[in-house]
Structure formats: structure tokens, C-alpha cells
N, C-alpha and C positions, 0 to 999 in steps of 0.2 A: 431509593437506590435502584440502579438499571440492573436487568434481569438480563442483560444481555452476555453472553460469556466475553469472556477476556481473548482479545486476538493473541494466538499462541506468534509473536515476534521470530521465534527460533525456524519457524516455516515461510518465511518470508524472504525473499533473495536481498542478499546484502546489501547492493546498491539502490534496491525501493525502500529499504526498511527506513533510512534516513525522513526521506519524502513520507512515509506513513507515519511515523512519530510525529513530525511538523503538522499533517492535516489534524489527528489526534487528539495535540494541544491546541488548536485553532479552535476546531471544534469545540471542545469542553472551556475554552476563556470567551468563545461568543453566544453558548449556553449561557454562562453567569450574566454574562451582560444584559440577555433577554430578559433570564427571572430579574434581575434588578429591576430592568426598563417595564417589564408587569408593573415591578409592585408598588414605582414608583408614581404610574399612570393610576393604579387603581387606588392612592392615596392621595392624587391630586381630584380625581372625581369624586371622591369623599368628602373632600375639604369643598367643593366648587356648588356638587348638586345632592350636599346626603340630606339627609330628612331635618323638619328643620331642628325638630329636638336633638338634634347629632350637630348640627353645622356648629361650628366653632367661631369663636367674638375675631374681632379684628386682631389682637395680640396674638391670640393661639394662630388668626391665620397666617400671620406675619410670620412665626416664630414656624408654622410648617413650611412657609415657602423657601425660609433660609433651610431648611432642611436640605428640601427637595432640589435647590441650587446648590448647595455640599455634593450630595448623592447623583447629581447630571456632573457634576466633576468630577466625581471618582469613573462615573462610568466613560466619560469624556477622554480622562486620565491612561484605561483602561483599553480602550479602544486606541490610543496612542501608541502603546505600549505594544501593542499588538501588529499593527500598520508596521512601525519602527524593526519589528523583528522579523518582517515581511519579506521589509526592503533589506536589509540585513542580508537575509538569507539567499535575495535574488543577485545584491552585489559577490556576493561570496562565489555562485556560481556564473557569474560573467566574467571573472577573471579569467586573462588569457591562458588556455591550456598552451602548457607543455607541447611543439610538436614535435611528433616521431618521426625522425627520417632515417630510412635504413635500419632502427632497431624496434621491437614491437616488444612489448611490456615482456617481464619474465615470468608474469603470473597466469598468462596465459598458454592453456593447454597446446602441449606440439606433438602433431599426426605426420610419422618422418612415413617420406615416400622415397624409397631406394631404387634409381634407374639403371640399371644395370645394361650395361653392352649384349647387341647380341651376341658377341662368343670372346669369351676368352682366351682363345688359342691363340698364340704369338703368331706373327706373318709369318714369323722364318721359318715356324715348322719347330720350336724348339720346347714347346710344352704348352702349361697351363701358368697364363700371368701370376703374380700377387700383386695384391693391392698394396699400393706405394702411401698415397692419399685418397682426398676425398675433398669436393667443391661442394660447400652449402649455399641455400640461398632461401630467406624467408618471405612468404606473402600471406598477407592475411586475408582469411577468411571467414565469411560469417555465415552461420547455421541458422537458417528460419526457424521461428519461433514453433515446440513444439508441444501439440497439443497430447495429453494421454487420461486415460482413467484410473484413478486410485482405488483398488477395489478392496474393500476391510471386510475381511472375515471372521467369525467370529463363532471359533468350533463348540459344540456342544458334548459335556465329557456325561457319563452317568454310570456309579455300578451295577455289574453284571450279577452280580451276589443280592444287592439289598436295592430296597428303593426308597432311599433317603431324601432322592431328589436329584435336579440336573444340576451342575455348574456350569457357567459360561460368563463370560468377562462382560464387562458394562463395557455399549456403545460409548465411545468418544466423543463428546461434549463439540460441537459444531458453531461455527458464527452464526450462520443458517440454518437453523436444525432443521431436518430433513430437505435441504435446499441441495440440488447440483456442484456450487462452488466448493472448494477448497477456496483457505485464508490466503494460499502465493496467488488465486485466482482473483480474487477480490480486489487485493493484492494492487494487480498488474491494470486491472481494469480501472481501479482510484487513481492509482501514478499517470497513467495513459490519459486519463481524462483531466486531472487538475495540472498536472507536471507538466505535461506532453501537450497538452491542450487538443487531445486527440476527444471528438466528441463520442456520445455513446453511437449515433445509430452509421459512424465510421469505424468502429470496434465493430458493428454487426457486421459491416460490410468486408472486414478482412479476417474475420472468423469464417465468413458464409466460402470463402476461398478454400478454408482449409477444410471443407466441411462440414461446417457445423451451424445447424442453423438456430438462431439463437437471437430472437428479435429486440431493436432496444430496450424495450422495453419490459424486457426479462430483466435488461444488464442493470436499468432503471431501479427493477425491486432488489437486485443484492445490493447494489450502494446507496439505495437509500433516499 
């Protein structure tokens, strides 16, 4: 059983978390296939070079090899199965998006900018306008990606009366433990590099822009 903590999902931005579930299950269906493909290797060098009081008569080796030909088909089967849900996944996002003209999603956040005249005083001398209408007009825009620190404190309580002892809350269980990343980090850096096809020591190079310097081979040991 892995010792590894569970990626908490609910920290993860909604449009990666798709992409992280898919590597996830990749991952853990090309685990099996490996222990399979072990154990299937190390029961064909048994049958081939074990000792000879261990080797098996012709019927036993026959009756292994239809085994181990069942067992390369399922694994066969398995890796099908896999490839299939691939390509699946890749046609699904090759479909032609939806284009926006003129209207841009409702889901996205609106920062109103009010231009106002400089003066509202009528030409004629006869007061202060009101406002009749108003002309909108939308463009979109996009906010660089932004880097910040999560900083977890973690106060320490104790009474002033008796000395029973301190309280303070258990650290927060980490994918990393005691590693730099957050899980939206990890996150963004797995999507970017399998998704995105964005390499790791090109994540160093637009990191190193914003800042921070952070060589691949850092990014290498959070994913793994």
C-alpha cells in the first residue's frame, strides 16, 4: 500500500483537475500492467532456467506457456484498453470549439471601467446633465499567471494557571512533505507538461521571469 498522501482534488483549479484524474488513472492501469509483466517474466525464467529439480516435464511446460499466452492477452487486452481511452479523450478535445464573437462567456469575471466626461456642465450654461444612457463594450483580457506563498500558521495555546501542557493543531498532511509545492502547484506543472506539452526546463525558464528561480530539475523531483 503507498504511503503516499491522497491529492486533496478540492485544491486543484477546475479546468486541470479533469487532466489530473486522467494522468492518475494512466498511471495506476500502467502500474498493474508492469507487476503483471514482472511476474509474468519471472515465471517464464523459472519454467526456462530454474534448477533442474524445479524445471518442469514438457506437459507442465506446455500447460505454463498457455498460461503465460492467456496472461500477455489480458495484459495485451489491457494496454488496448488504455491506448482506446487515450484516443477517446484526445478526440473529445479536438472538437471544434464554439467561436465567440462579440459575446465572451458569462462565467467570466467583469472589472467595469466608468469613462466619464470631463465636465458635465451643459454648453448652454443651464446646469448639471443626467445621465440618459450608457454605451457598453466588452474586451477580453488576460492576467498572467500569478505566483504567491501560502503561509500556514499554526498558534501555540497553553494555560497561564496550570501546566498541563501546550495545544496546537497537527500540520496538514502535504503530497511533498516538507517540500515547497502546493497540490494547484504540482497541479499546473503535471497539466503543463503532459497536457500542454510544455517541457519541464521551459516551466523553469518562465518561472525564472517571474522571479523565481527554480531549476528543472527541482520541477523533476515534485512530479516524479
Amino acid at each position: 500500500m503507498s504511503n503516499t498522501p491522497a491529492i486533496d482534488l478540492s485544491a486543484i483549479p477546475a479546468e486541470q483537475r479533469a487532466a489530473v484524474l486522467m494522468l492518475m488513472e494512466k498511471v495506476a492501469t500502467l502500474t498493474q500492467i508492469t507487476k503483471r509483466q514482472e511476474y509474468l517474466i519471472a515465471e517464464l525464467n523459472h519454467a526456462l532456467y530454474g534448477k533442474r529439480s524445479e524445471k518442469l516435464t514438457a506437459d507442465e511446460r506446455q500447460l505454463a506457456f498457455e498460461d503465460l499466452s492467456i496472461a500477455l492477452s489480458e495484459v495485451e487486452e489491457a494496454k488496448g484498453k488504455c491506448a482506446d481511452k487515450e484516443a477517446e479523450v484526445r478526440t473529445r478535445n479536438k472538437l471544434a470549439p464554439k467561436r465567440t464573437i462579440g459575446n465572451l462567456p458569462d462565467v467570466l469575471p467583469r472589472i467595469e471601467e466608468i469613462i466619464e466626461p470631463d465636465s458635465l456642465i451643459c454648453p448652454c450654461g443651464c446646469g448639471i446633465m443626467h445621465k440618459i444612457g450608457e454605451d457598453r463594450s466588452e474586451r477580453l483580457d488576460i492576467v498572467p499567471a500569478q505566483l504567491r506563498v501560502i503561509v500556514s500558521v499554526r498558534p501555540k495555546y497553553a494555560c497561564r494557571i496550570c501546566t498541563d501542557g501546550v495545544v496546537q493543531a497537527p500540520a496538514r498532511s502535504h503530497l511533498i512533505m516538507g517540500g515547497l509545492p502546493t497540490e494547484a502547484t504540482i497541479a499546473h506543472v503535471l497539466v503543463s507538461k503532459y497536457a500542454d506539452h510544455l517541457p519541464l526546463y521551459r516551466q523553469s525558464q518562465i518561472l525564472a521571469r517571474a522571479g523565481l528561480d527554480l531549476h528543472r530539475a527541482v520541477l523533476a523531483d515534485w512530479v516524479g
